[in-house]
Each structure stands twice: as C-alpha cells, then as structure tokens.
N, C-alpha and C positions, 0 to 999 in steps of 0.2 A: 866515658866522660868526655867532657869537649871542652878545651880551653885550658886556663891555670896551668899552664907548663911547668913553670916554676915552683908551685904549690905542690903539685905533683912528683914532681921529682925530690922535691925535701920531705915528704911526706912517704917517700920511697927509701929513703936509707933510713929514716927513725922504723918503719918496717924491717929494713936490714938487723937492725940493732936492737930493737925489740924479738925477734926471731933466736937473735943469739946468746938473749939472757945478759948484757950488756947496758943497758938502759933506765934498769931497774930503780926508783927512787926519782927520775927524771919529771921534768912538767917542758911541754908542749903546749903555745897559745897558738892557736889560727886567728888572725884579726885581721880584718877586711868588713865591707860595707855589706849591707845587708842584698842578699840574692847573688853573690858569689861563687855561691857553691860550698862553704865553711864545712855544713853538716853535712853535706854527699860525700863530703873526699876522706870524712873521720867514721862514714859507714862504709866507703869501700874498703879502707883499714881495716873494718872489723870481718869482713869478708873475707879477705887478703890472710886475716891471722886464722882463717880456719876453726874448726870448734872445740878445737882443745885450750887452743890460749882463752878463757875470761873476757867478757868485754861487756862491761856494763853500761850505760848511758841514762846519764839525769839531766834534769835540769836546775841551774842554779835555786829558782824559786821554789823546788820542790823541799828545799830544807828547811823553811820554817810555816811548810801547811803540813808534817808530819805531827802526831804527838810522842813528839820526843825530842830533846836537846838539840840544838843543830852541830855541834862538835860530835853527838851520838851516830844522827842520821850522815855523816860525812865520814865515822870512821865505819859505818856498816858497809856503806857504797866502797870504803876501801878494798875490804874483806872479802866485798863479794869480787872483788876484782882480782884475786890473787887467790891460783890454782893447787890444788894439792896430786899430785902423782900417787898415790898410795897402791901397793905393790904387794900382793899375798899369793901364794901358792895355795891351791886346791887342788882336790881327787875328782876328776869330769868322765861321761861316758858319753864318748863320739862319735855315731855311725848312722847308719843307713837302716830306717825301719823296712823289714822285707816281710812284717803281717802284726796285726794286732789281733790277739781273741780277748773278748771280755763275758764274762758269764753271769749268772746271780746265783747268789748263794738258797734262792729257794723258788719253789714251782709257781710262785705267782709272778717273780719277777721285781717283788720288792724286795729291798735290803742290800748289804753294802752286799760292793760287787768285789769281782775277783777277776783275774786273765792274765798271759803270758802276752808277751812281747817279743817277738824276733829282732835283733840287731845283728849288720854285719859292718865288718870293713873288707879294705881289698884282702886281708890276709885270715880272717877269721870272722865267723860268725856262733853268738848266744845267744840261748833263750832266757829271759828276765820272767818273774813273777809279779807282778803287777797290784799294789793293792789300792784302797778304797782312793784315797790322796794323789796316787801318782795317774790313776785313772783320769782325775778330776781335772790333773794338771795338762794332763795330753789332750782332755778334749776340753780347755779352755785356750788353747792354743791350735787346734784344730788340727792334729796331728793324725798321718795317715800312713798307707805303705807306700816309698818311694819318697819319703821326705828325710832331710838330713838333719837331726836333730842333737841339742847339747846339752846333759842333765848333768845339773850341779850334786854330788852327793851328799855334800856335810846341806847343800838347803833343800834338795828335792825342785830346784826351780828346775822349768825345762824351754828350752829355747829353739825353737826351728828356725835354722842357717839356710833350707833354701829346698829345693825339688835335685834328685839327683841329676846326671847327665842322660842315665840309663832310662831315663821317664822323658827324655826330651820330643819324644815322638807324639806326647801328648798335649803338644802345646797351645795346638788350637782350642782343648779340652778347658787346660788349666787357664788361657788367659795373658796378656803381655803382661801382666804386672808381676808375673812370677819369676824368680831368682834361681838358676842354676846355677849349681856348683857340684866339683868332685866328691866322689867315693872319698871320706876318711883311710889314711894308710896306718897300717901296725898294728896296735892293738887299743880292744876298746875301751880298756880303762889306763887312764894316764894321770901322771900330777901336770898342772899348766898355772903358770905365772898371771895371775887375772890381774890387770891395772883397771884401778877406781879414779875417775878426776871428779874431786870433787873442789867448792869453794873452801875457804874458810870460812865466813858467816854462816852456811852451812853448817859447819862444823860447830861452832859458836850456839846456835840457834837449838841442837840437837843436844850439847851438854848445859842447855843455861835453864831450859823448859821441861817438866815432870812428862809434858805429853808427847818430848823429842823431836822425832822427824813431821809428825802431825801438824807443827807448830808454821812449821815452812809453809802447808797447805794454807793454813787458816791466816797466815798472812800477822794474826796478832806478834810477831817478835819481841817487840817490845825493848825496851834498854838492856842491855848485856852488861853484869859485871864487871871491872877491869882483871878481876881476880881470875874469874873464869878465861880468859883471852891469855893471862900470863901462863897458866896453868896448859891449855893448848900448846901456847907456842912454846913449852920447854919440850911435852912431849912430840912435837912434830920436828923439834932441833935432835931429841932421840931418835926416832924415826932416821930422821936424814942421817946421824953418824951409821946406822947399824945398816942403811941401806934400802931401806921398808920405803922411804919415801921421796919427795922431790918437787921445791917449789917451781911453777908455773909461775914467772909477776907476767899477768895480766893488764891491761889496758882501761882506765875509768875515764869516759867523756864527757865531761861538765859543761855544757849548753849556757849560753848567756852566763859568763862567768863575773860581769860586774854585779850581779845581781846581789853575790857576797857580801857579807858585810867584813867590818874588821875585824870582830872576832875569828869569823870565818877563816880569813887570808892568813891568819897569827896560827892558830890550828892547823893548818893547810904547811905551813914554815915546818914545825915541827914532825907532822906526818911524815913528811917527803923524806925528812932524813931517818928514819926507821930501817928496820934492815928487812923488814917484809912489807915494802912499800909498790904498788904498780905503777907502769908507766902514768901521768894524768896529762890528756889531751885536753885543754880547754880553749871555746870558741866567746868569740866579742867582736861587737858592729858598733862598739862605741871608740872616739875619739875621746880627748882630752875631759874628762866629766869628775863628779864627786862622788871620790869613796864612800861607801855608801857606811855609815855610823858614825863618820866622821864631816866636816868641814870643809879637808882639804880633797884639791884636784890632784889627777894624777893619770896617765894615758893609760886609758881603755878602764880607767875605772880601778886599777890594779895597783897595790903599795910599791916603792917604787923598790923597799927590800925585797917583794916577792918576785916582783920584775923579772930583778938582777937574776932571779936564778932559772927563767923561761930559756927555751930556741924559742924564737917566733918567725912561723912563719905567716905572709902576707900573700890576700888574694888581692885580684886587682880587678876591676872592670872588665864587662864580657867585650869582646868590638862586636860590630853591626854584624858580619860573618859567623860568628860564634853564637851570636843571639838567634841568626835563621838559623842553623842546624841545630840549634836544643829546641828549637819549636818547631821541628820536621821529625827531630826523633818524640818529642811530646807529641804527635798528630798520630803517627804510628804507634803508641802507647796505649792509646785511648781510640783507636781506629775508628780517626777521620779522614776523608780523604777532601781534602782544600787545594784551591786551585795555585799554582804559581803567583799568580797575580795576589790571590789574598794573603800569600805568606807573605810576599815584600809588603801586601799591608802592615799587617801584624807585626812585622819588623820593625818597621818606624813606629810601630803604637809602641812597643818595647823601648826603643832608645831613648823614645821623649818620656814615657811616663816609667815603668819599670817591669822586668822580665815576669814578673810573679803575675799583675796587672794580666800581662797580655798572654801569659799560660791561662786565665783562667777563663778566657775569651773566650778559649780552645772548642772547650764543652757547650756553650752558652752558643756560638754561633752555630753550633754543630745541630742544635735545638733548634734553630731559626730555619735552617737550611731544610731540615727535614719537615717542618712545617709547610714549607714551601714546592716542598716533594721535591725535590735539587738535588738532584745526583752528588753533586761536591758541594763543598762550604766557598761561595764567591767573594767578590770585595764588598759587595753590597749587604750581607751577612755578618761580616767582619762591623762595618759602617753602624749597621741595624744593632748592634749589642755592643759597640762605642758609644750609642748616644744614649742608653739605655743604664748601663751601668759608668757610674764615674771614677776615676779616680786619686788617688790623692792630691795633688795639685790642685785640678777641679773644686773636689771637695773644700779645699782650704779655702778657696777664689770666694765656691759661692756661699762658707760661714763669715765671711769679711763681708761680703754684700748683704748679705740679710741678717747679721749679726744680732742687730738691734731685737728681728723677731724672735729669737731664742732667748729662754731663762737661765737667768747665772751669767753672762757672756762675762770674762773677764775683758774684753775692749774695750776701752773709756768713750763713751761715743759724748755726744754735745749739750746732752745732758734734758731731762723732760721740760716738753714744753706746757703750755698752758691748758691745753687738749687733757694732755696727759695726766695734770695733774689733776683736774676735774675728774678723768676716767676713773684713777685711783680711789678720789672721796666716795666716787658714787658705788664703788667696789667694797671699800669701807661701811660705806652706810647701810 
C-alpha cells in the first residue's frame, strides 16, 4: 500500500488486538473522502488475519434489498462473522501407498469390485482389504503408489497429503504442482485431534432447515428463530466448559455505513454488547449529513450515541507523490508500459479531477496507444482519452450549460418563452 501512514498504523494494533481475542464486541469507523484507500486497508486486514479468523464484508444497502428483516440480515452477517473451533478426536490411517491391486468379482469384469491395498510407514508396513466404497473413494481422489494418503475410519473419507519424498526423482513426470512431503513415522493406525472452524450462521443454518447443510448451498436461509440461536449458543457455552470447543470473534466490514437507518444503528447499540459479538469495521465518506429515518444531522451520518462507542480512524488526502506511485504500481498491474512524461500527465489529471478518474485512463489510453501501434502509452494518448471521456466536474459544468436541454432539470432557469410556448400547444394539438 502507498500512503495513510497513520491509518495504517492504527489499523495495525486493532490487528494486534483482534489477534489476541481482546477486542471482541468492539466497532471500528474508517472516515475519510471518497478514494482514500478506506476499503483496501479493511481488506488488507482481512488478509493480515489469515483464514481462520472470519471476515465477512457487506454493504450497508445490502440490508434492505434482502427478503428478510434488516435487524435479521445484520444479526446473520453477525454470526457469520464469529468462528467456532470445534475439537474431536478420531481413529485415522496414515501412510505411504506402496501398490494398489483391484480385481472383479466376475470373468466379464462387471460387478462390484474387490482389492488389497499395501500401506507403510517408516516403521511398519499392511496390507488392507479394499471394498466396492473405499475403491470408489481412492479413485475419486486419484490415488496411486507413492502417494501419502489419510483415511478417516468412523467416515471412510480419504484424503491425499501429497507424493512421497522417495518418488521425488519423478518430478519432471508428476509436474510442479505437486506436494512432497515425508514418510508417516510409527504406526498406521492412530487417534489424532481433528479441529473443525466453522461459522456460527453455519451452524444456525444447518439446525434451523429440514434439508441442513444443503441450505447453505441453495443460499434460501431464510429468517432463523431466536429459539434456535439461544438453544446453540448454550450448547456451544458447553462445548467451551468441557473443552470440545472455542470461539474465534471474527471481523464484520460494513461498507457505506450511513446508509443505515435508525433502526439499524439502535440494533447495531445492542449487538455490540453481546458476549459473542465480532470485531465491526465500518467505512463512511460522508461529513456532517441526515440520519437516515430520522430529521436530524449528525457526523458521517452516525447517532451520536453510537459514535460515542467507535475508534475512528481518519484517511487523509493522497499528495501529488503518492498519487504517481499508485498509478505506477496500477500500470504494472494491468501491464502497461507509459512513458515518464505521460505519468506526470496523469498525475495532474489526478490532483485536479480524482485518483479513481485517472486510474481508469490507465486502460482506455493503453487502447489508444495500441491503436496507434506505439510501443508505450504517450502524453498525446493520455490527451486523446481526457477529451474523450469526462469527468465529474466537467460533467457538472456541462449539465449547468445545457441544463435547459434536459427533462426534469431541477434548475429554475427564466422560465418559457413565447416560442416555447407555441411549441408546447402545437405538441398538445
């Protein structure tokens, strides 16, 4: 990232403190102008936390295009945001396939099949029996000899961990995308501590619907009981005394967070104080404006009890330096190569008009240039798709000059003349 020092680095201890389970129940507003960088620095966050911690991201106005309540759709986004550790011991078999035979049980070669299986580790090596199912499951996973494989025995899943070390001579055979790893040590049947992370809405989702985990696919969730969530959360408060489990609070990023209304913000008061609440990062490019269900004003749109309970922190304006090196590493992104000359263009089309503007020049002259068969993108490329596309400012300049010709304009212009109003009857007639 380039720039926002300060943003950065407060954005780097709520990381510290979200890491250490200390944050938990907490709201985070980012508020600054719009092209700041707000929502890059609340995804390198979610980057930073890794894939165990939860990180969900909405957007404010996604809460009332759902069909469902918006206090509904804001405590699902909760839920999904706050992680489950769950913890079981299982009977697993871990080694080193050293042959597969499989047969058929009759001379044409139809019907279920049958075959042994060789496994070893560094200290021991058996032969397994194989029937119609675990066949099925080996060669939907494409299991071979020389592969390190881990079968679950209470499920029959089978999972291949990688090619051994001892096959590494085959690599130009198998290809770089393939995974070594060691020979299994001991013995090949063991208990091993399997952790599940799963959400809570998940969880929610799979005891509230007849058709379970299906439910998640099909995306229908639908409203969730309160009964069912109470019911949960006692047994996952068992769970954690006996040791079986352990929450993750997770990270929920609310985008355009004026968008809220007061219901919203009121429901949002209560959530936070819950005791299985996640971090909530929310971002706003508004100043001083109207809560939205209400009358009154209030900064960034926000009541000013919910305020009271934010960190906020604030981006600030890129400078002119900061603005050329995010449109040097945007060129390299999208590989284009533009001349020196055309980036100090581009740079000033950025300061005077805005960074978003002149990123999307990027492409558009890159279009021009190769039109033109031009080895790089020049000034006169740059020029060529400034005058071509306009924007905002422009835009505004030329609906005040031609106002009159557009319908609806709310500008009071000087009102129809004699012309005009002939045009009208004969429009009428």
């Amino acid at each position: 990232m380039v720039g926002q020092l300060k943003a950065r680095r407060a954005a780097g201890i709520i990381l510290k403190v979200i890491k250490q389970g200390k944050i938990a129940g907490r709201a985070v507003l980012m508020a600054g102008a719009p092209g700041t960088g707000k929502t890059a620095i609340a995804m390198g966050m979610a980057q930073e936390l890794g894939q165990d911690v939860p990180f969900t991201t909405i957007s404010a106005s996604e809460i009332f295009s759902l069909e469902m309540s918006k206090t509904e759709a804001l405590m699902q986004a909760f839920r999904r945001s706050i992680g489950i550790r769950i913890k079981e011991e299982t009977e697993i078999i871990e080694g080193e396939v050293v042959e597969i035979q499989i047969d058929r049980s009759s001379a044409t070669g139809v019907g279920p099949k049958s075959g042994k299986m060789t496994l070893k580790t560094t200290d021991m090596e058996t032969i397994y029996d194989l029937g119609q199912k675990m066949i099925d499951a080996l060669g939907r996973e494409k299991v071979m000899a020389g592969d390190i494989i881990h079968i679950d025995k209470a499920t029959g899943r089978v999972t291949k961990l990688g090619r051994s070390y001892t096959r590494a001579r085959d690599f130009d055979a198998t290809g770089g995308s393939v995974k070594f790893v060691r020979c299994p040590e001991g013995e090949l049947q063991q208990r091993k501590e399997i952790v599940h992370t799963v959400s809570l809405h998940e969880i929610d989702v799979i005891n509230s619907r007849q058709q379970g985990f299906l439910a998640l696919f099909s995306g229908d969730t639908g409203e969730i009981k309160p009964e069912v969530r109470e019911q949960i959360n006692q047994k996952i408060a068992e769970w954690r005394e006996e040791g079986k489990a352990e929450i993750v609070p997770g990270v929920l990023f609310i985008d355009e967070i004026h968008m809220l209304d007061i219901e919203c913000f009121s429901f949002l008061n209560r959530a936070l104080e819950d005791t299985l609440a996640p971090v909530v990062i929310m971002a706003s490019n508004r100043a001083i404006t109207r809560i939205r269900g209400t009358n009154y004003r209030s900064p960034h749109g926000i009541p000013l009890d919910f305020l009271d309970r934010l960190l906020i922190i604030s981006t600030q304006a890129y400078s002119e330096a900061e603005i050329k090196e995010i449109l040097q590493i945007r060129c390299q992104e999208e590989e284009v190569d533009m001349e020196d000359e055309a980036v100090d263009v581009l740079t000033k089309v950025a300061t005077e008009t805005s960074l978003r503007y002149a990123i999307h020049l990027i492409s558009t002259a890159h279009l021009v240039a190769n039109k033109r068969k031009a080895p790089k993108v020049q000034v006169q490329d740059i020029k060529r798709v400034y005058s071509l596309f306009i924007d905002q400012k422009r835009s505004i300049q030329y609906l005040k000059n031609y106002q009159d010709k557009y319908l609806f304009n709310e500008v009071q212009s000087s009102g129809p003349g004699p012309e005009d109003d002939k045009m009208e009857t004969e429009i009428v007639a």
